[in-house]
Every structure is written in C-alpha cells, then in structure tokens.
C-alpha positions as CSV (number, residue, x, y, z in Angstrom):
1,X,96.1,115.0,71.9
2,X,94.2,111.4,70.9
3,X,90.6,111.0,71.5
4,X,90.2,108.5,74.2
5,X,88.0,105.1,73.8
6,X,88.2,101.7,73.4
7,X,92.6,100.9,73.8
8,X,92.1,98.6,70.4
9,X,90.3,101.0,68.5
10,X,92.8,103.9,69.4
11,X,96.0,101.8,68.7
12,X,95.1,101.8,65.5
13,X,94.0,104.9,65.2
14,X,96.8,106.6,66.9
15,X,99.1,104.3,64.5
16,X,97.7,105.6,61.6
17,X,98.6,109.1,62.5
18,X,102.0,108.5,64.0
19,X,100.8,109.1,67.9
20,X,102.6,106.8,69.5
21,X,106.0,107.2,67.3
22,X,105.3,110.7,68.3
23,X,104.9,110.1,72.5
24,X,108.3,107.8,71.9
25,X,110.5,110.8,71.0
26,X,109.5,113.1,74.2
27,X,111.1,112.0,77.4
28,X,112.6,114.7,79.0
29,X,109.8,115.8,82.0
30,X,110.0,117.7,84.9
31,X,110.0,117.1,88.8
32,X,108.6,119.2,91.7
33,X,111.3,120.1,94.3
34,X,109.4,119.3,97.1
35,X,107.6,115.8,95.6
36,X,111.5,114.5,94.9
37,X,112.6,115.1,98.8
38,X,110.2,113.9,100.5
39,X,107.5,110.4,99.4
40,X,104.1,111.0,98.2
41,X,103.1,107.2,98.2
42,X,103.8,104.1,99.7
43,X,106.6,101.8,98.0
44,X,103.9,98.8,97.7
45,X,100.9,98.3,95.1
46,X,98.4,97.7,97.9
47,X,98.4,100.2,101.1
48,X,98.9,98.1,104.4
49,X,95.3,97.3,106.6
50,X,94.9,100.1,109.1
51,X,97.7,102.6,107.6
52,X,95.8,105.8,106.6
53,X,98.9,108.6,107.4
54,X,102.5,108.1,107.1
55,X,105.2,110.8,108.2
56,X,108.5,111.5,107.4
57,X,110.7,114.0,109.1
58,X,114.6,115.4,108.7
59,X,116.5,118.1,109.8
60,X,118.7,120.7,107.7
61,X,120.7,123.9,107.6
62,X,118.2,126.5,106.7
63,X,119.2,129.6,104.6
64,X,120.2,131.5,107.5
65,X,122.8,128.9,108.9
66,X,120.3,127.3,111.9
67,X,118.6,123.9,112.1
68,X,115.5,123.5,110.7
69,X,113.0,120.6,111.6
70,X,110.8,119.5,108.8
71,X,107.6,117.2,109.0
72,X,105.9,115.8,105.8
73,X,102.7,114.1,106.5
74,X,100.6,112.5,103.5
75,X,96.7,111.1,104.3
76,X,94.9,109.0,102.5
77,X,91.0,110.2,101.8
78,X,88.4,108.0,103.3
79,X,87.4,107.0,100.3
80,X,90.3,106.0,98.2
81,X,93.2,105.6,100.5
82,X,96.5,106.8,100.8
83,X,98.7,106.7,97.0
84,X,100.0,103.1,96.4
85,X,103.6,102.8,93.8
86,X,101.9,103.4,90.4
87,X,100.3,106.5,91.2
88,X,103.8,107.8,91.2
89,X,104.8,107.2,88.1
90,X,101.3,108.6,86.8
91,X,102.2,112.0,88.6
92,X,105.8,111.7,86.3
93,X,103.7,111.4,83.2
94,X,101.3,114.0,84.2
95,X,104.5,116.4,84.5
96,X,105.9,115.2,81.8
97,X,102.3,116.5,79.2
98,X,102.4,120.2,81.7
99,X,106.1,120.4,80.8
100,X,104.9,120.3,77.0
101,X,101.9,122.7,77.5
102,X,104.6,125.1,79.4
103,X,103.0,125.4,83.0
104,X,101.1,128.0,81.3
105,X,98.0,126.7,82.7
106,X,97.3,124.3,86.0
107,X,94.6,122.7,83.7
108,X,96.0,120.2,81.5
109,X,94.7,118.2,78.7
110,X,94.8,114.6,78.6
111,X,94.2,111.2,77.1
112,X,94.6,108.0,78.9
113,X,95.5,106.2,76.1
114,X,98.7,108.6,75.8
115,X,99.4,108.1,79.7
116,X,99.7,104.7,78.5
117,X,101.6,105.0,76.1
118,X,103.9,107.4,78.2
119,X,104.3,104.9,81.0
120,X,104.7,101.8,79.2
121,X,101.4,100.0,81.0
122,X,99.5,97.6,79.0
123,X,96.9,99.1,77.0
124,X,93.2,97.5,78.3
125,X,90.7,98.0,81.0
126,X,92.8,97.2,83.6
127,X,95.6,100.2,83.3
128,X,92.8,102.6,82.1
129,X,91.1,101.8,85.3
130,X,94.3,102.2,87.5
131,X,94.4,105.5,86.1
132,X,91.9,106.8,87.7
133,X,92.1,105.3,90.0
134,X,95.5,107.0,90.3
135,X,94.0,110.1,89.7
136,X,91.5,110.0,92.5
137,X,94.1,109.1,95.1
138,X,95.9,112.4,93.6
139,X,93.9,114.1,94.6
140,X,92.1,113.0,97.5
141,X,95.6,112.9,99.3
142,X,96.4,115.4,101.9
143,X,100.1,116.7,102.2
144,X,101.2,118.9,105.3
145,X,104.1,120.2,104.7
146,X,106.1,121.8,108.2
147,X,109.1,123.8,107.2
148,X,109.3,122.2,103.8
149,X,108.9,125.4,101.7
150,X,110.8,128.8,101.6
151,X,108.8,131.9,101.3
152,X,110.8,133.9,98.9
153,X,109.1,137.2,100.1
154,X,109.0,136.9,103.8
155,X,112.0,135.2,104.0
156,X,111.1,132.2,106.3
157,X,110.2,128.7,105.8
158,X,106.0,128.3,105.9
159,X,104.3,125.6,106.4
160,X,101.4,124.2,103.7
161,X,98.8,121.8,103.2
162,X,98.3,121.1,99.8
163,X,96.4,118.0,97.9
164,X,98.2,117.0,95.0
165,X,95.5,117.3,92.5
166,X,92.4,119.8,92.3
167,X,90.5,117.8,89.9
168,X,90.2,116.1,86.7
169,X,87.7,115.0,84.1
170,X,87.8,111.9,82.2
171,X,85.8,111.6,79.1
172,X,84.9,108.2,77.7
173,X,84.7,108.3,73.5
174,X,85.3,106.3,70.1
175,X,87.3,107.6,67.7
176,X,85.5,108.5,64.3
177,X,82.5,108.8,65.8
178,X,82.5,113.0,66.8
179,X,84.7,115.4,65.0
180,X,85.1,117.6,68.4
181,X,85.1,115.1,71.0
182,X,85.2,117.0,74.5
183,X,89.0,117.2,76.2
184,X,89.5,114.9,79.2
185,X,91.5,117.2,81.6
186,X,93.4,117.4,85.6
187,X,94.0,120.3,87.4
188,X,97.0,120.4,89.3
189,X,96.4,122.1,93.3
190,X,97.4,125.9,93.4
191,X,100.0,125.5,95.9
192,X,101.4,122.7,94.2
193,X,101.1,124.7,90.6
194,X,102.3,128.3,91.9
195,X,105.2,126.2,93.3
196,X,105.8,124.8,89.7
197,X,105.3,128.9,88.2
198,X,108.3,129.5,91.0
199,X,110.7,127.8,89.4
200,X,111.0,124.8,92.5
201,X,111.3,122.1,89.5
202,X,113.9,120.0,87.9
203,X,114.9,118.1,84.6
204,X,114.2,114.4,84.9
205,X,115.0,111.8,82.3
206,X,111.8,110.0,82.2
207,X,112.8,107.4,79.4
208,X,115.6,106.3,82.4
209,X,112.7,106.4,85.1
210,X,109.9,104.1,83.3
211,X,113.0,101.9,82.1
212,X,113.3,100.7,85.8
213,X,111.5,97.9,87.0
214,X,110.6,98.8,90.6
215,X,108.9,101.3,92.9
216,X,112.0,101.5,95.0
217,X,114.2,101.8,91.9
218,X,111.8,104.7,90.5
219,X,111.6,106.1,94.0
220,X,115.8,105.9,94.7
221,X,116.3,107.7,91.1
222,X,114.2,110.7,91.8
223,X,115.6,111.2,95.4
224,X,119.5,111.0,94.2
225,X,118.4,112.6,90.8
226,X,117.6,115.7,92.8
227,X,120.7,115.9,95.0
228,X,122.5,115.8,91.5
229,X,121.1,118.5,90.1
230,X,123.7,121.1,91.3
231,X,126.8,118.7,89.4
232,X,127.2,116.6,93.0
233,X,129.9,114.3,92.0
234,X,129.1,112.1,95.5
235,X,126.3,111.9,98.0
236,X,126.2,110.4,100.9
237,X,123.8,109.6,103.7
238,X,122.7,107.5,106.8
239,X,121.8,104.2,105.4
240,X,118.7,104.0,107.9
241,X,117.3,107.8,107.0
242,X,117.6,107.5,103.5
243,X,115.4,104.5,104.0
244,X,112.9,105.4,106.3
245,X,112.3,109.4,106.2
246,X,113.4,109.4,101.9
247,X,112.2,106.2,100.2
248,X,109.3,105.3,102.6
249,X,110.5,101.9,103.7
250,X,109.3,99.7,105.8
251,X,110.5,100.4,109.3
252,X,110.9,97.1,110.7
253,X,113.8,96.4,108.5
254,X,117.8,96.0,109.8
255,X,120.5,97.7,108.1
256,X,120.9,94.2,106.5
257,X,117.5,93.9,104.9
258,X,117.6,97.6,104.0
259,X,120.8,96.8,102.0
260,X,119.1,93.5,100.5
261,X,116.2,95.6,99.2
262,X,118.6,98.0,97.8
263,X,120.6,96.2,96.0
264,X,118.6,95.1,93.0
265,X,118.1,99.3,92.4
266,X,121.9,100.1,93.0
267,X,122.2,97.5,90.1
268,X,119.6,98.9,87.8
269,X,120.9,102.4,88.4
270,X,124.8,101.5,87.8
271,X,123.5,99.4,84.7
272,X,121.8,102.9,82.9
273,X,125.1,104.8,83.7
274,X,123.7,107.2,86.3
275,X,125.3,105.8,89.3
276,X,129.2,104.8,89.3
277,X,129.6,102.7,92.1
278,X,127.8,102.3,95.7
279,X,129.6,101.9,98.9
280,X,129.1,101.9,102.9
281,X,131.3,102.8,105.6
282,X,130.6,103.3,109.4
283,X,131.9,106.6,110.5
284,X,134.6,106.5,113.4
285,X,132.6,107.1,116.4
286,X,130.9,105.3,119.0
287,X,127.0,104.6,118.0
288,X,127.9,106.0,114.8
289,X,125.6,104.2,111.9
290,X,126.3,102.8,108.8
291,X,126.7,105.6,105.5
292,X,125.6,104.8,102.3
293,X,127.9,106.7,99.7
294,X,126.4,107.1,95.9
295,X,128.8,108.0,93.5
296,X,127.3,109.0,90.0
297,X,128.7,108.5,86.4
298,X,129.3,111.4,84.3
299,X,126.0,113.1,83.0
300,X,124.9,111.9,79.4
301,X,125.0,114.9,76.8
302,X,120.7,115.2,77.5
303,X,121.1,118.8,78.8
304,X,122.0,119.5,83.0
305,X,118.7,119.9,85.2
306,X,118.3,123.5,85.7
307,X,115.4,125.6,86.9
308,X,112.6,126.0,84.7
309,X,112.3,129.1,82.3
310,X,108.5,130.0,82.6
311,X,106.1,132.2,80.6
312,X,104.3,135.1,82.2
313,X,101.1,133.7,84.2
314,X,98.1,135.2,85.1
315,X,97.5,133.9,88.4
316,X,101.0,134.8,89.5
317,X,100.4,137.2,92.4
318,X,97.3,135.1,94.2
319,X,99.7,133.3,96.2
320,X,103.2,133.6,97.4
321,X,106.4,132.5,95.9
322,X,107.1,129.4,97.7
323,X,110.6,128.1,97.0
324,X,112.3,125.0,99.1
325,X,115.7,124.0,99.2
C-alpha cells in the first residue's frame, strides 16, 4: 500500500511505481448481505435539520415458512451525524481492499490516496477530508438490527446492534521522507466482521458501481444486485416499498415522483447492460398498488456472485455464526 501525504506529491510518486495502473485492474469487491437489504445512509450529501434516526422495516417468509417482521434502525452519533451518500461508496471501497487482504483480519491497512483512486474522487484536501469524515460517521453510526440476522446455531433470527466501524487510524506523511512510514488502518465492528467470516457476502462489480453517477443509482444497483445473485431472471416489487423501506427515499413522494426519481437510474442501469428493461403494472385487485418489475440482462462473463471461500480465522468461535437471508 502507498504512503499517504500531500495528493500531488503521491501522484507522482504512485505513477512512478505503477500504483494507480495497478488499483485500475482490481474491481471485483465484495458486499455484506445485510448492508445490501437494508440502507445504511441517507440518499442526499447533507442529512436533513432535526433527522438523527431513520427506520426501515419489511416482512418475509422466514426459514421455517412463518412471517417474520424485521426493523432496521440506523442513528447518527451526536457528534458527526447520521452517514450522508458518499460514505456509501467509501464503505464499497473499504470492502473492496478486505476482499484483497482475504477477511483474514478485521484490521485493514489503508491509504487515502488509494481510496481515491478506488472511488474516482478528485485527489486534494477536499476528498481526503470527506474521507474521514466518512470514516467517522462509520463508525459512530448505530445499526439495530430486529430479525435481520439468522443464527446458524440456534436456529432463530437474533436481533443485533452493531456500529459499522470499530476504529481507524489515519496517519498524515510525505513520501521519501521515512523508509517505514507507520500504516494508516480501520477496523471493521466484530458483528459486522464475523458476519463477513460467515460467509453473508456477495460479488459486486465495483467498476459498474463507481461508473454511476448518483446515490440513488449506486443505492438501486446494490439492492437489485443482491436479489440477482441466485441467477433471478426478474424481480419484482411494490413500487412504494422498494422506495421507502429499500432505497431510503424521501417519504413525501407520489408514486409519480418516485417514478421520476427513478428514471434517470433505470437508464444508467439498462445503459451498463445489467438491467433489460423496467416495467410497472397494478395488480388486479381493489387498493392494490403499483409493481415495479426489473428485468436483468444476461450476466457478463466476470464470474456469478457466490458466497465467499474464507481462510481459517482465529477469532472464529467468540461470536456466533450469524447468517441472514
């Protein structure tokens, strides 16, 4: 990994050595099961005045055939708020590095400069500031989780709070300068990481997810990019709880204006060949509401997302195997 400093001086240096050529070629990450269901951070750069928790809810068929009620509730610290869009896509490049160290370890090495590099942001003050900025929004946020994970072992569905990130440390050097510069490093949260050691992850195509130019675009490709995974040729679902309980929309909006927002990302997403076509339909029924119907276009030869194959861990038996649907 680069030394981190001033962004000029590490362009070049990182050119010189063929970094960033290098970062180009890897862009096959992973995603957390749980994180793809269910939002983490508003759709927005700035958190709306006053709003501090958000909650999302659905209901499903559990493993053993009855309805299960699920609650995911996300607060902001005190201090830095609840996570706004771009923390989002930091998380995707955070997985993206664990996924190359193996989830051998929830403490990762990092640079910000190859974040940056990673996520496509410009490389100045500015983005290495929103980093951590990022970072501490990460992991001051607190995620309960009601009947949102599978307890492989007791056979029920547990319930779980969980912050996304334990910790981090950011070191501040010049390349050139030290021969051993210390490692800037995060620490992903135990629950969140023994979920990762479980297996709860998937393939995601990360060069097709920083390609897209929107929140709501990055947000609507991880949802329907998990509901995929298992070689779905459709999906469908109620327009209105796709927006509010899956994408974290606002929810003021009308059927109408949910549709508006969405079309811009149904056009990115048909444009990159991972959806076919997008239709709606109103079931046959009185009160019935409108169905959005996602058709997606045949997978590109990049490898199907399976569950990840995982080395032998240490820390495997402090807590328990925590699977969700």
């Amino acid at each position: 990994m680069p030394a981190e400093g001033q962004p000029e001086e590490l362009e070049l240096e990182l050119e010189k050595n063929g970094g960033a050529q290098r970062h180009l070629a890897v862009r096959i990450g992973r995603d957390e099961m749980n994180l793809a269901e269910f939002p983490f951070t508003v759709l927005s750069h700035r958190v709306p005045g006053g709003v501090n928790t958000i909650k999302f809810t659905d209901l499903i068929t559990g493993k053993d055939g009855k309805t299960v009620a699920r609650e995911w509730t996300i607060t902001g610290s005190e201090a830095y708020g609840l996570p706004v869009a771009g923390d989002e896509e930091v998380y995707v490049a955070l997985m993206e590095v664990t996924d190359e160290y193996g989830f051998k370890s929830a403490k990762i090495p990092i640079t910000r400069y190859d974040l940056l590099q990673r996520m496509g942001w410009p490389r100045d003050g500015h983005s290495y500031r929103r980093i951590q900025e990022a970072l501490n929004r990460l992991m001051g946020v607190s995620i309960v989780a009601s009947k949102a994970f599978w307890d492989n072992e007791a056979k029920r569905y547990v319930d779980e709070g969980f912050h996304i990130l334990e910790g981090y440390r950011l070191y501040d050097e010049k390349p050139g300068r030290d021969t051993n510069p210390p490692q800037s490093y995060i620490v992903w949260n135990p629950v969140l990481f023994h979920s990762f050691r479980a297996g709860n992850l998937k393939q995601l195509d990360t060069n097709l997810y920083f390609s897209l130019s929107t929140p709501l675009a990055r947000r609507l490709f991880r949802y329907l990019d998990k509901k995929r995974y298992d070689g779905k040729a459709t999906y469908r679902m109620r327009l209105t709880r796709l927006a509010f309980e899956k994408l974290g929309m606002s929810r003021n909006y009308y059927p109408s204006q949910i549709k508006r927002e969405l079309k811009r990302a149904h056009d990115e997403l048909i444009a990159r060949s991972f959806l076919r076509e997008v239709s709606y339909y109103r079931p046959r029924r009185r009160g019935a509401e409108e169905v959005v119907v996602y058709t997606f276009a045949p997978r590109r030869r990049r490898g199907d997302a399976v569950a990840a194959e995982l080395p032998a861990h240490d820390d495997d038996g402090l807590y328990g195997r925590l699977v969700s649907l």
